[in-house]
Structure formats: structure tokens, C-alpha cells
Backbone as numpy.savetxt, mean C-alpha at the origin, in Angstrom:
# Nx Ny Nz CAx CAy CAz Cx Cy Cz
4.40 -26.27 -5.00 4.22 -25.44 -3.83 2.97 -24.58 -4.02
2.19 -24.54 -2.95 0.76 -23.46 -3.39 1.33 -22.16 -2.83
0.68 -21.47 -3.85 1.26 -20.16 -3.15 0.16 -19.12 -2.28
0.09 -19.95 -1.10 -1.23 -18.97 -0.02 -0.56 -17.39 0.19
-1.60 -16.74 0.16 -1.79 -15.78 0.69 -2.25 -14.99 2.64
-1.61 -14.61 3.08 -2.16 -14.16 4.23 -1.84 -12.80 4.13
-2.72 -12.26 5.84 -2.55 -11.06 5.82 -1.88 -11.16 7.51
-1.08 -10.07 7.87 -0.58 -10.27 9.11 -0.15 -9.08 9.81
-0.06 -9.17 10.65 0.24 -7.63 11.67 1.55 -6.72 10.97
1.77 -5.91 10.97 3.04 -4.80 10.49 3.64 -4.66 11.93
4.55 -5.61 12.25 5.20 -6.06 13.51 6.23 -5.36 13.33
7.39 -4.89 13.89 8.68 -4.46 13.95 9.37 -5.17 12.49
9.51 -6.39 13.16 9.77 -7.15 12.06 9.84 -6.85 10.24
8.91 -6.41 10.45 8.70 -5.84 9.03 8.80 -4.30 8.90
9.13 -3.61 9.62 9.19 -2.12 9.52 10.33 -1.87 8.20
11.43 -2.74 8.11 12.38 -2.52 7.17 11.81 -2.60 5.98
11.26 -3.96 5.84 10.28 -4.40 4.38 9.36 -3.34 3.83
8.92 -2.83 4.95 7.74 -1.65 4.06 8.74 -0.12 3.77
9.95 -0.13 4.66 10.35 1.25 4.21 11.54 1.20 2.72
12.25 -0.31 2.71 12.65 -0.60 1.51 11.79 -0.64 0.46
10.55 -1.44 0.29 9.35 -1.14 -0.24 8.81 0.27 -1.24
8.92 0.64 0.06 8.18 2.25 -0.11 9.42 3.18 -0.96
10.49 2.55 -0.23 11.71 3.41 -1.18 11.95 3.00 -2.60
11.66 1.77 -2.82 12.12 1.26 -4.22 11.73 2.22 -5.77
12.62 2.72 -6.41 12.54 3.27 -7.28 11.17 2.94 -8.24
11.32 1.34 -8.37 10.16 1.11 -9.04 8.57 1.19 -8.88
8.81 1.59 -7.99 6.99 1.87 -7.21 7.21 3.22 -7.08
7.86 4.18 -6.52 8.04 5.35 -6.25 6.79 6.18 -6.73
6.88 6.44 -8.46 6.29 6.91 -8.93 4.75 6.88 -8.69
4.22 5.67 -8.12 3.29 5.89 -7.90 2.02 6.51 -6.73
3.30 6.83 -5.88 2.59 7.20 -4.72 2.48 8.61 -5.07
1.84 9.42 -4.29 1.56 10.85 -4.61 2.48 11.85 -3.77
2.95 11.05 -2.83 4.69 11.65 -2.19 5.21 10.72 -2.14
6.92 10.75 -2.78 7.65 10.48 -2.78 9.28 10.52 -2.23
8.86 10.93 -1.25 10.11 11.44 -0.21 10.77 10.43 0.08
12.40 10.57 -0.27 12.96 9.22 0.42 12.66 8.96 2.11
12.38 7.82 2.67 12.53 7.63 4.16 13.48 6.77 4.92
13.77 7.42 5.52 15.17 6.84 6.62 14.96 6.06 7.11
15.86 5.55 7.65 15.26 4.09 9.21 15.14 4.81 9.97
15.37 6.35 10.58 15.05 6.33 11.77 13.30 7.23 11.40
13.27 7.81 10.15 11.87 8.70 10.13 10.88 7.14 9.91
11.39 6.06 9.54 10.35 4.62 9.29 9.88 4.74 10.72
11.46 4.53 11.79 10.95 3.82 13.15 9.90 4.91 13.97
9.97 6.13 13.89 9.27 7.46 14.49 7.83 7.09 14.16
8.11 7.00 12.82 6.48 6.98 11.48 5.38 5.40 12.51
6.66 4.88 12.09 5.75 2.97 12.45 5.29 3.18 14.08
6.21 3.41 15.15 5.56 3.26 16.76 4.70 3.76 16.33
4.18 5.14 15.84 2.72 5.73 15.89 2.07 4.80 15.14
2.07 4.26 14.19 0.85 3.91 13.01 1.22 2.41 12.17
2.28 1.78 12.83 2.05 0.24 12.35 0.75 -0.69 12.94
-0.10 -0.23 13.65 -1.42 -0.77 14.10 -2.75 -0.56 13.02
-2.21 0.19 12.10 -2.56 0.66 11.05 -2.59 0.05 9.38
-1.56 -0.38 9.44 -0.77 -1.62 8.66 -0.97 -3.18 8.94
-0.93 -3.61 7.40 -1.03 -5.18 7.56 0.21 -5.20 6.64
1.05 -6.54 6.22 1.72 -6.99 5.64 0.88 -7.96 5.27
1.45 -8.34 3.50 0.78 -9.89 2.82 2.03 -10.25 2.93
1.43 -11.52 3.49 2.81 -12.55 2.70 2.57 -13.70 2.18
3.58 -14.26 1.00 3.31 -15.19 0.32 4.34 -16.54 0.64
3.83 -17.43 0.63 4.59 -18.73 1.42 5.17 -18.21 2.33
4.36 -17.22 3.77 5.70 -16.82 4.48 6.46 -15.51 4.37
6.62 -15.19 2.85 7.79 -14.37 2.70 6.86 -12.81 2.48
7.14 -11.68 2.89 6.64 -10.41 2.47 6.98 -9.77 1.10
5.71 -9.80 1.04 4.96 -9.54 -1.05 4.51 -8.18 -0.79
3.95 -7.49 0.13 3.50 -6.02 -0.17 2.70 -5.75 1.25
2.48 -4.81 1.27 1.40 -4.13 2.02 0.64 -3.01 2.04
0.01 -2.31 3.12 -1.64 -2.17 2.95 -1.74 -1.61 4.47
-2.20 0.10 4.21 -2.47 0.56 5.47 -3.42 1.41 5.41
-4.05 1.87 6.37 -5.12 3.19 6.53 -4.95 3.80 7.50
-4.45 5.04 7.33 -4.11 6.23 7.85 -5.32 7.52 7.52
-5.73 7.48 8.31 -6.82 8.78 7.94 -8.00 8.23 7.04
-8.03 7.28 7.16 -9.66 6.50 6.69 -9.04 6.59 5.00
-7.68 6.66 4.90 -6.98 6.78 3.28 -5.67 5.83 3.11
-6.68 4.88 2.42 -5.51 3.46 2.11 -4.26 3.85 1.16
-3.29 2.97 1.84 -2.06 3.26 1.22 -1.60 1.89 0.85
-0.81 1.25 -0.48 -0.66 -0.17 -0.43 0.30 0.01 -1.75
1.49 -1.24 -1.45 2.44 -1.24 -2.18 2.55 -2.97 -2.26
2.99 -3.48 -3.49 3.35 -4.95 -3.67 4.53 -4.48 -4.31
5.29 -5.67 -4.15 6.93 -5.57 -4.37 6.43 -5.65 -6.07
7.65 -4.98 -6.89 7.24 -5.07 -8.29 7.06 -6.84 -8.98
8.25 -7.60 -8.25 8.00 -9.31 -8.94 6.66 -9.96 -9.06
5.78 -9.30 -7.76 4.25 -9.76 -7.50 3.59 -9.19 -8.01
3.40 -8.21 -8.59 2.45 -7.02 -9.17 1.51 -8.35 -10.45
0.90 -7.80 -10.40 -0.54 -8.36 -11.24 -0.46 -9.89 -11.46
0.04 -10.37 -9.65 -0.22 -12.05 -9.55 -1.27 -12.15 -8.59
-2.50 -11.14 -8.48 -3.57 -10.77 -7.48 -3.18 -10.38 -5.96
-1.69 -10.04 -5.61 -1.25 -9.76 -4.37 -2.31 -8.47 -4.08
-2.28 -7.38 -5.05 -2.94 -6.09 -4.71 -4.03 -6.12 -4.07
-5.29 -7.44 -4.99 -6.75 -7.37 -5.02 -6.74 -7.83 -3.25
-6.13 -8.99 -3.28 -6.02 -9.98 -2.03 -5.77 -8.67 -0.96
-4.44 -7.62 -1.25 -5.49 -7.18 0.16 -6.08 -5.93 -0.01
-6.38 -5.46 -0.73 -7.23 -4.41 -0.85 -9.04 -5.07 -0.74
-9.03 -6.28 -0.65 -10.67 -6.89 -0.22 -10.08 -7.24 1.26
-9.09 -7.96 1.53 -8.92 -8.20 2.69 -9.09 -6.55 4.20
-8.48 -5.46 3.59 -8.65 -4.40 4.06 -10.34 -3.59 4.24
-10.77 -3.99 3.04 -12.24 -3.54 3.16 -13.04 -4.20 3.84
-12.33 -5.09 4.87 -13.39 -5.62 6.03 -12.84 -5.10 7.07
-11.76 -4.85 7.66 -11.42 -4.04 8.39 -11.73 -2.96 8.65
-11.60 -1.82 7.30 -11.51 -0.15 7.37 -13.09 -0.24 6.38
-14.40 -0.55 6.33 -14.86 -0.86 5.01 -15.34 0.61 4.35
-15.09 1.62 5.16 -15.17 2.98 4.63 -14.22 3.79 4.35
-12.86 3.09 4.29 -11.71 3.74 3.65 -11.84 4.03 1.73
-11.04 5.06 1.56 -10.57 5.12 0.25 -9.46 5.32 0.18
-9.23 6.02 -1.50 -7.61 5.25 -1.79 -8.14 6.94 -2.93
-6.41 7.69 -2.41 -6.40 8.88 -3.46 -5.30 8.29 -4.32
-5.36 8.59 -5.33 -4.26 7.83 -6.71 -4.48 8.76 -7.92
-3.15 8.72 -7.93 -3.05 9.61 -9.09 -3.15 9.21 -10.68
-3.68 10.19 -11.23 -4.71 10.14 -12.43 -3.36 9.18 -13.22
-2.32 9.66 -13.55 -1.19 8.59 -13.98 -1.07 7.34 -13.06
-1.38 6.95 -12.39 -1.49 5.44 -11.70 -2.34 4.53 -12.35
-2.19 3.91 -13.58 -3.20 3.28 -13.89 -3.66 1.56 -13.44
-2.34 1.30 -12.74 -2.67 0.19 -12.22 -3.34 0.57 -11.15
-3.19 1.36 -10.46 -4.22 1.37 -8.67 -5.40 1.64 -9.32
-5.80 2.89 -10.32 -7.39 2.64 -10.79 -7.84 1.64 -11.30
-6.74 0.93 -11.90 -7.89 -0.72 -12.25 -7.83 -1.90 -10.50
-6.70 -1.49 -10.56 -7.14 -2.50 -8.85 -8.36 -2.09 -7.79
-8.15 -0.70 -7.85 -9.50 -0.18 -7.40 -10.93 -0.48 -8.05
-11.27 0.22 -8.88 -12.07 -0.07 -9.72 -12.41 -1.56 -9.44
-11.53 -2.66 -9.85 -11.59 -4.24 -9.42 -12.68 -4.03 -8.49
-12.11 -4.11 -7.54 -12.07 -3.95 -6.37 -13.50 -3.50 -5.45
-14.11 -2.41 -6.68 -15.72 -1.90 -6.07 -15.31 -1.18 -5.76
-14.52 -0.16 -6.01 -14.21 1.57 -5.62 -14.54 2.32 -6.86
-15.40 3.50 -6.82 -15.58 4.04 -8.15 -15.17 5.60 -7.69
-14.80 6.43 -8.60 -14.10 7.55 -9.03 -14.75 8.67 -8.71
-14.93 9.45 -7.56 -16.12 10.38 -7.29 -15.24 11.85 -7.12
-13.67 11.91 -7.10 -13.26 13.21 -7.19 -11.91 13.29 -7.33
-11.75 14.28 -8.16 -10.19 14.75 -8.69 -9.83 16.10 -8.00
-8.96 15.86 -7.88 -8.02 16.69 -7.11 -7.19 17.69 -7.83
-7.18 18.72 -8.39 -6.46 19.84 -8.87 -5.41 20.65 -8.40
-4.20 20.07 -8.62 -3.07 20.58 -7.88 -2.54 22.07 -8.48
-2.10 22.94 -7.52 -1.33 23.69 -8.27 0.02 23.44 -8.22
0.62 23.46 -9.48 2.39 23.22 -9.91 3.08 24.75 -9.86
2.59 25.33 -9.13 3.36 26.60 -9.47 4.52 26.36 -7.84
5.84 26.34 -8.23 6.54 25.80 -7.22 6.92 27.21 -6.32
């Protein structure tokens, strides 16, 4: 079986896939918020900004996705796919679309700085949070 790659609209259809996705413990950590999300804060979130969003899928089936919100890419691959080139595939596929988007990632993310990096994104500013809660 070859295993193609596409990229495809963030249809209804998939609104579940990206908010299970986005919820999965195992990716969690890497986003820079981590708020659990509901089905109904997904369905509120997506009418506004699934035009925004692509889904990959592989033979068909949804492997991850890839959005730009505020000229600031956001992208998750299910953990089974992670470093089988799902990321690169659309993070080049996206840079023809948005080609002046970036991607904020946190200094502990070391897979998004090498996919980036990959990718032709280089490192021009850090962000200094304050932890004082």
C-alpha cells in the first residue's frame, strides 16, 4: 500500500479529529496552552476559524493537522505518525498558502524546533514569561 499524503479542508467532518487531537495527553505538552476543549467550545472555536485549517490525511485516514490563526501556525500529528514526515509534509504544504506565517514553540518543544528549523524557519525571538501566578 503507498502511503500518499494529502492536504484537505478542516470540514465539520473533522472538527472531532482535531479536538480529540488537540486533547490527547500525549501532545498536550507541547502546545503553549493547554486547556482541555469541549465539543461544544471545538464547535463555537471551528464555525469561526476552520477556513483556517487543513487536515493531512494518510491513505484517507486523518494523521494531523495544521492551521493559521493570526499569521501563527498551529499543527499537531497524531503521536503513531510523528517523525514519519507527516509534520514536514504540511508545514511546506502550509507555507504556500500562509508563506508569511510563523510558529511560536516552546523552548522545551524540541521536536517543533527541528521540524521548523527543517523546514526554513529560523529562531529570531524568545519570549520571557512571567511564572509568578
Amino acid at each position: 500500500m503507498v502511503n500518499k499524503l494529502k492536504m484537505v479542508e478542516c470540514d465539520e467532518k473533522y472538527w472531532e479529529f482535531v479536538r480529540i487531537l488537540r486533547n490527547n495527553p500525549e501532545v498536550q505538552d507541547g502546545f503553549i496552552e493547554s486547556d482541555y476543549i469541549s465539543k461544544e467550545n471545538q464547535i463555537t472555536y471551528m464555525q469561526k476559524n476552520s477556513s483556517f485549517f487543513k487536515v493531512c490525511l494518510k491513505n484517507d485516514v486523518p494523521v494531523g493537522y495544521i492551521g493559521v490563526i493570526n499569521n501563527d501556525i498551529r499543527i499537531c500529528t497524531l503521536p503513531q505518525y510523528q517523525n514519519q514526515g507527516v509534520g514536514s509534509y504540511m508545514v511546506m504544504e502550509i507555507k504556500k498558502i500562509w508563506p508569511q506565517a510563523h510558529a511560536k514553540i516552546k523552548i522545551s518543544n524540541k521536536a517543533s524546533r527541528a521540524l521548523f528549523a527543517k523546514s526554513g524557519y529560523s529562531e529570531e525571538f524568545i519570549i520571557m514569561k512571567n511564572n509568578i501566578n
